[in-house]
SEZAZA-182898 format. One line per 2 residues: number of its first residue (from 1); for each residue x, y, z of C-alpha. Coordinates in Angstrom, 2 decimals, always signed. Each point is the difference from the previous one (the first is absolute). Last residue first. Layout:
# residues N
NUM	X:Y:Z; ...
This chain:
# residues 338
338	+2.12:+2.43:+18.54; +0.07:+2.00:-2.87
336	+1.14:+3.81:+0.52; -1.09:+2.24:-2.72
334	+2.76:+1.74:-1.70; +0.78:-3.17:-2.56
332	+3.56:+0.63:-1.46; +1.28:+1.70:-3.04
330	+2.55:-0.91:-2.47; +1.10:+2.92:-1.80
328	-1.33:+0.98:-3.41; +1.23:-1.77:-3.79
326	-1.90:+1.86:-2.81; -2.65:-1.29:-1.81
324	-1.51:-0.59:-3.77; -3.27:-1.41:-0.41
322	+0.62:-2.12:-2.46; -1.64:+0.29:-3.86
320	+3.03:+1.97:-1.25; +2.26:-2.90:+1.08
318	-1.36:-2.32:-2.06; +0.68:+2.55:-2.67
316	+3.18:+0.20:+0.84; +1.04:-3.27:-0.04
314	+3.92:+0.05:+1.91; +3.69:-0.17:-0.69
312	+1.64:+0.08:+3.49; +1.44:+2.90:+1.91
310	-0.69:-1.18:+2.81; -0.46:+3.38:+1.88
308	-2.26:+1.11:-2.87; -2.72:-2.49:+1.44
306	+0.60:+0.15:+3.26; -0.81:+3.72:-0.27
304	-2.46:-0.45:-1.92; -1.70:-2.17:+2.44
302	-2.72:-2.36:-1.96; -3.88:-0.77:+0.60
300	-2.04:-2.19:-1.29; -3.86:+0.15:+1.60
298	-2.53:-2.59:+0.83; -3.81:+1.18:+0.99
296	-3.12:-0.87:+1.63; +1.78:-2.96:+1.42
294	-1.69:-3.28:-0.78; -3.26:-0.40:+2.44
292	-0.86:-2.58:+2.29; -4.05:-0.57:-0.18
290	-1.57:+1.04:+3.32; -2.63:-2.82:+1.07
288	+2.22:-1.79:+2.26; +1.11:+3.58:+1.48
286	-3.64:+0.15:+1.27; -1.67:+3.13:-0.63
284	-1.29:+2.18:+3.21; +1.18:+3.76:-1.00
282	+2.99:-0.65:+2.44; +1.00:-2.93:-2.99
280	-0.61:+2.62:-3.20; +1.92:+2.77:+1.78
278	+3.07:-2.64:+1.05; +0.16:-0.98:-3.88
276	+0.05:+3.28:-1.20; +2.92:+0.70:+1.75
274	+1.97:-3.11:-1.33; +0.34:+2.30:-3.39
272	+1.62:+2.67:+2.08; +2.39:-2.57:+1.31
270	+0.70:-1.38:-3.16; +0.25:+3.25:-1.41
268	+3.30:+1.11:+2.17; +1.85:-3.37:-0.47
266	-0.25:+0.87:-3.39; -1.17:-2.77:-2.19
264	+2.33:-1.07:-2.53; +3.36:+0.81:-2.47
262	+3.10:+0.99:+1.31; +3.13:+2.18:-1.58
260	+3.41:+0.06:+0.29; +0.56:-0.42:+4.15
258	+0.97:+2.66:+2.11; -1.81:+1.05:+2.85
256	-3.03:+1.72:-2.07; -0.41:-3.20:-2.25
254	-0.14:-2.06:+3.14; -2.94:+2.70:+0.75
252	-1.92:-0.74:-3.19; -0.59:-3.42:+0.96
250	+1.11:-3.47:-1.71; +3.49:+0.15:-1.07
248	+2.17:-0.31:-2.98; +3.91:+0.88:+1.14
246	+2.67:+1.09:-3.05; +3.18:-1.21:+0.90
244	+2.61:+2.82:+0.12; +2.31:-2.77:+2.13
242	+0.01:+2.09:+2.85; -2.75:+2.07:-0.72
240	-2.09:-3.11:+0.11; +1.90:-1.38:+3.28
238	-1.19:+2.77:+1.79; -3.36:+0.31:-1.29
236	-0.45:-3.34:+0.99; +1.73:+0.60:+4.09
234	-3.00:+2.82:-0.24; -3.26:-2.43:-1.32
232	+1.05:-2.54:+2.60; -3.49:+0.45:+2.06
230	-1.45:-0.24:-3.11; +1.83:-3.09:-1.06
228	-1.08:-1.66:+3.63; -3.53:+0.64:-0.69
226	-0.40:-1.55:-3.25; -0.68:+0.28:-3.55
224	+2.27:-0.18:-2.35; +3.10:+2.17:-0.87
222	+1.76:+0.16:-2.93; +3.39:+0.80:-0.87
220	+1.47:+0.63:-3.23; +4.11:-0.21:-0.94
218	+1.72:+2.83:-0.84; +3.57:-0.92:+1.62
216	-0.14:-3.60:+1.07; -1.99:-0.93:+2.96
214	+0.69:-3.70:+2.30; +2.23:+2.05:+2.22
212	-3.12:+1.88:+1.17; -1.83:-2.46:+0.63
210	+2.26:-1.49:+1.98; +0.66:+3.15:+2.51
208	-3.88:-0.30:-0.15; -0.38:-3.20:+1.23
206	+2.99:-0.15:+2.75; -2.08:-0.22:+3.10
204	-3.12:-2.24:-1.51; -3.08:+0.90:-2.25
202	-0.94:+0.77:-3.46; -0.77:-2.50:-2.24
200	+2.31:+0.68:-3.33; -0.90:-1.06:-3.60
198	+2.56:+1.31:-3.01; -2.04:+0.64:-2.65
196	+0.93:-0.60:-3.92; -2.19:+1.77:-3.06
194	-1.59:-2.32:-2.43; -3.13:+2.75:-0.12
192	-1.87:-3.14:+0.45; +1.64:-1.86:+2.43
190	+0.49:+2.98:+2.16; -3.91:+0.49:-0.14
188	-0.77:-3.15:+1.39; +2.84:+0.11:+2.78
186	-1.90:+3.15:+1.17; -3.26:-1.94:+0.14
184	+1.71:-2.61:+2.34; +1.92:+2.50:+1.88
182	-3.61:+1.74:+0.97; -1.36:-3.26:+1.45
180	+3.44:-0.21:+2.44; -0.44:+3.70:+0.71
178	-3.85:-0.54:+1.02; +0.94:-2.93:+1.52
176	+2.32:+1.31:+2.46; +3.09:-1.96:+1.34
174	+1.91:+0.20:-3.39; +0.15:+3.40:+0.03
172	+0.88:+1.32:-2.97; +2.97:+2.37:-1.68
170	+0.92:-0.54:-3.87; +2.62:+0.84:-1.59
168	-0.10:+0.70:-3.36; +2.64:-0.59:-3.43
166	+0.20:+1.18:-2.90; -1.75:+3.44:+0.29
164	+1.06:+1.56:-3.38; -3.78:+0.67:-0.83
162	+0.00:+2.96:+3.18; -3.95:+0.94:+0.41
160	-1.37:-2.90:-2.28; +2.03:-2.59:+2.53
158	-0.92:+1.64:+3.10; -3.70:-0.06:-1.86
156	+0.20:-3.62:-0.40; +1.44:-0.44:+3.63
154	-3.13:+2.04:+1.62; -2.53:-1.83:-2.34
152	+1.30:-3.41:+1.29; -0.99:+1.39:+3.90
150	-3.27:+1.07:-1.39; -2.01:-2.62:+0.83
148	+1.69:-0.28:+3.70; -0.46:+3.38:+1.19
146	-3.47:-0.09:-0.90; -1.24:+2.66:+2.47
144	-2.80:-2.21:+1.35; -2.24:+2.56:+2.11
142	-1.85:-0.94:+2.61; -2.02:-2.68:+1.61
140	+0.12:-2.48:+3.02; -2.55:-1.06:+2.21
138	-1.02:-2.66:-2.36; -1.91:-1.01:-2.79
136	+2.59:+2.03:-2.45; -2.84:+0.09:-2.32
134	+0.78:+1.60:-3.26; +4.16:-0.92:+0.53
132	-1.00:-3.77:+1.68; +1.02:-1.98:+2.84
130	+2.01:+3.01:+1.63; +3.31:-0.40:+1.90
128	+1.25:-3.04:-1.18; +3.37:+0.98:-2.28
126	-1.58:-0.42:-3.32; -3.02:+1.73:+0.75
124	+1.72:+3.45:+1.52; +2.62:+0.10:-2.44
122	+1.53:+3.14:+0.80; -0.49:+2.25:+2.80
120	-1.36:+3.48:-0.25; -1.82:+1.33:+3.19
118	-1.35:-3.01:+1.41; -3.22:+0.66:+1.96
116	-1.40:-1.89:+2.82; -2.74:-0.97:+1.46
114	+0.48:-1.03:+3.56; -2.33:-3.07:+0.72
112	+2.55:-1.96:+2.45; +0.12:-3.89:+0.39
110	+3.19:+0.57:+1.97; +2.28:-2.66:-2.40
108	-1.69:+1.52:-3.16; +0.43:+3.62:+1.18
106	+4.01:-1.40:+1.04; +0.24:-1.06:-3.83
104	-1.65:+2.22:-1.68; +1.95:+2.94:+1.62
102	+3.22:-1.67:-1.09; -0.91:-0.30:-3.59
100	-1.68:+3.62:-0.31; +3.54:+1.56:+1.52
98	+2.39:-2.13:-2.27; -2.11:+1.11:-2.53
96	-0.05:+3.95:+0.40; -1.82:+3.08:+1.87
94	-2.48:-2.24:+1.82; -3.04:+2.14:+1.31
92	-1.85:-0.69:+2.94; -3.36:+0.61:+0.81
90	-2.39:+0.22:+3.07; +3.52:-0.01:+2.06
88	-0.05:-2.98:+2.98; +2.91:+1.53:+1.67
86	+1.73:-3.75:+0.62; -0.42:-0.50:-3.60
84	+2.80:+2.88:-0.21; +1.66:-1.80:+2.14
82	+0.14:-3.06:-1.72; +0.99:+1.65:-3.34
80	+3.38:+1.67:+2.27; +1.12:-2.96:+0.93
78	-0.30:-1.74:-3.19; +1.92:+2.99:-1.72
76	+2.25:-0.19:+2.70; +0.99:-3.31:-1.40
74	+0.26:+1.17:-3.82; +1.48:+2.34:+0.70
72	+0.47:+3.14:-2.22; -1.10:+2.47:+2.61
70	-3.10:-1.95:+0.95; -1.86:+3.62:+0.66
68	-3.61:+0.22:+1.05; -2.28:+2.79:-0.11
66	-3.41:+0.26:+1.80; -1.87:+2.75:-1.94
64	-2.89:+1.56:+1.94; -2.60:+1.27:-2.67
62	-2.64:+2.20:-0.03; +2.34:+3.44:+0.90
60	+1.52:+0.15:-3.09; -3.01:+0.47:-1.65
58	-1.81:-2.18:-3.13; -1.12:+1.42:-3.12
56	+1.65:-2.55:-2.34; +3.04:+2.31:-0.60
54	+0.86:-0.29:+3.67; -0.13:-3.76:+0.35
52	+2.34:+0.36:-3.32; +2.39:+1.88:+1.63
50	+0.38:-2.34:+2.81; +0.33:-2.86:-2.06
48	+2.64:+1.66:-2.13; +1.97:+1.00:+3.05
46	-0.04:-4.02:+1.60; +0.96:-0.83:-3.75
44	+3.00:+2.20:-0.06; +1.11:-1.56:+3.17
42	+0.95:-3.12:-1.77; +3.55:+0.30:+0.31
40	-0.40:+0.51:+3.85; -0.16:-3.42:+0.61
38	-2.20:-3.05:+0.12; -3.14:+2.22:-0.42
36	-2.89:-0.57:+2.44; -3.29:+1.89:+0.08
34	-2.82:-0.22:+2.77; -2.75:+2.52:-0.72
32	-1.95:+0.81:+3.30; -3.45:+1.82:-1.04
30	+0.06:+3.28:+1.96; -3.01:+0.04:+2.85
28	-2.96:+1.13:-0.98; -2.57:-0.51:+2.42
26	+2.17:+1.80:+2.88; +1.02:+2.79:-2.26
24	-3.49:+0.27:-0.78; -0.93:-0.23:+3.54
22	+2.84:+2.69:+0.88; -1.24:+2.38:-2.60
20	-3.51:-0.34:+0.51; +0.86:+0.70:+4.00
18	+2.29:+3.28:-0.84; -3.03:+1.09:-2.32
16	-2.13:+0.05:+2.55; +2.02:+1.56:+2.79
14	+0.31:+3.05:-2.11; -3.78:+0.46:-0.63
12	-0.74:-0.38:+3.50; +2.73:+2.47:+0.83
10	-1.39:+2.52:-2.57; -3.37:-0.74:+1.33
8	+0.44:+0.90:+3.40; +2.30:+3.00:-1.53
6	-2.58:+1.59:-1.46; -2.60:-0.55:+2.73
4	+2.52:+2.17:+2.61; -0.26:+2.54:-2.83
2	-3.48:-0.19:-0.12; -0.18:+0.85:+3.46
């Protein structure tokens, strides 16, 4: 008999905690985080973000990420934005500027109250997306990773890195603002360390063939900010070795591939950074009330191997203060991105 009572309880017991399990699962759903990344080059932040979820306390299992992939078009970049709006996600996080600018445009056109988190763009006043950098006053907030301020920084420590640099060529994209503002502050700098650039916009069939017949042996490159140079970041280090051109870049994985040295807001951090930003907004604050943050750190960093492959008289003691690399393999994105 009691036996027989044992298990009447056991199974009551048992079915119990079955039913508070599937109600909480059922009152808990994941919160949907939308996130869109014109290509695969900016993968890195979709990793940091997730890491720094985790860091903050949060489980895997809280979150449903909806990720979308514009595959370095712009057009399917549009397509893609619109149907991710189509999903309704509580949150959506915008790994770049040409990704912030075209989600503010068709959330504007929808009269949609997404917020949304930019994980490292540059500029966010001057190009339109936030009214102010205390008080965005918006639905828009996240991390300015001031891309643009330092882009006369990056040449003047090109120039302190190799002092015989003569001469610098100089990659933008003339139909981005960001890159156009960032030309602008590096012609500043030129002017002042009275060292020549060679300007190129990037774009058409023959471009880089051109640009590459434009370089003289030992002649700098820089890069400015801009989706299309990222997604170019192999056919650069091509032409660099080339020519034995030393490359200036932005993040420390264009370092990685090939390029000199780079100087700015890892890709990786941004995204981690941008993290904090989603916690704040599921925690009830309103993104118009969430200052916009510079990034919490900027970092120098230099392939040795690069660097001895040139062969080219350089400061050592700048270069004791990089972070010093090696050159890895190209990888590519293993989640899927629809």
């Amino acid at each position: 008999m009691k036996i027989k009572w044992f298990f009447f309880f056991l199974t009551i017991v048992t079915f119990s905690v079955v039913l508070y399990n599937y109600i909480e699962k059922d009152d808990n759903p994941p919160l949907k985080v939308g996130v869109i990344m014109i290509g695969e080059s900016r993968y890195e932040k979709f990793l940091g973000l997730k890491q720094g979820l985790l860091d903050l306390g949060y489980k895997e299992n809280e979150f449903e990420f909806v990720l979308k992939n514009g595959k370095d078009d712009d057009r399917l970049l549009e397509n893609q934005i619109a149907r991710l709006l189509k999903e309704t996600p509580d949150v959506i996080v915008a790994m770049g500027g040409i990704e912030t600018l075209e989600l503010k445009k068709q959330v504007t056109d929808q009269q949609l109250d997404i917020p949304i988190v930019f994980a490292g763009i540059a500029a966010p006043k001057d190009i339109g997306v936030i009214d102010e950098y205390h008080t965005p006053g918006g639905q828009f907030t996240g991390v300015n990773n001031y891309h643009t301020g330092i882009s006369g920084k990056r040449l003047e420590m090109l120039y302190d890195l190799i002092p015989s640099l003569k001469r610098v060529h100089v990659l933008y994209d003339q139909d981005i603002e960001v890159s156009q503002l960032s030309l602008e502050n590096t012609k500043e700098a030129a002017m002042k360390l009275a060292i020549e650039i060679v300007v190129h916009p990037v774009g058409g069939a023959d471009f880089l063939e051109q640009f590459g017949n434009s370089i003289q042996n030992q002649e700098g490159i820089l890069v400015l900010p801009g989706f299309r140079m990222e997604s170019m970041a192999e056919q650069i280090v091509e032409i660099s070795r080339r020519y034995q051109a030393p490359t200036m870049g932005i993040y420390e994985h264009e370092t990685e591939s090939g390029f000199l040295a780079s100087y700015g807001a890892t890709f990786y951090s941004q995204g981690y950074q941008a993290a904090r930003y989603v916690s704040l907004i599921i925690q009830g604050n309103s993104p118009s009330e969430l200052p916009v943050e510079l990034p919490d750190s900027i970092q120098f960093f230099i392939n040795k191997q690069v660097a001895k492959e040139l062969n080219i008289p350089m400061d050592h003691d700048l270069m004791k203060v990089a972070n010093l690399v090696m050159a890895v393999e190209g990888n590519k994105a293993d989640e899927a991105a629809n």
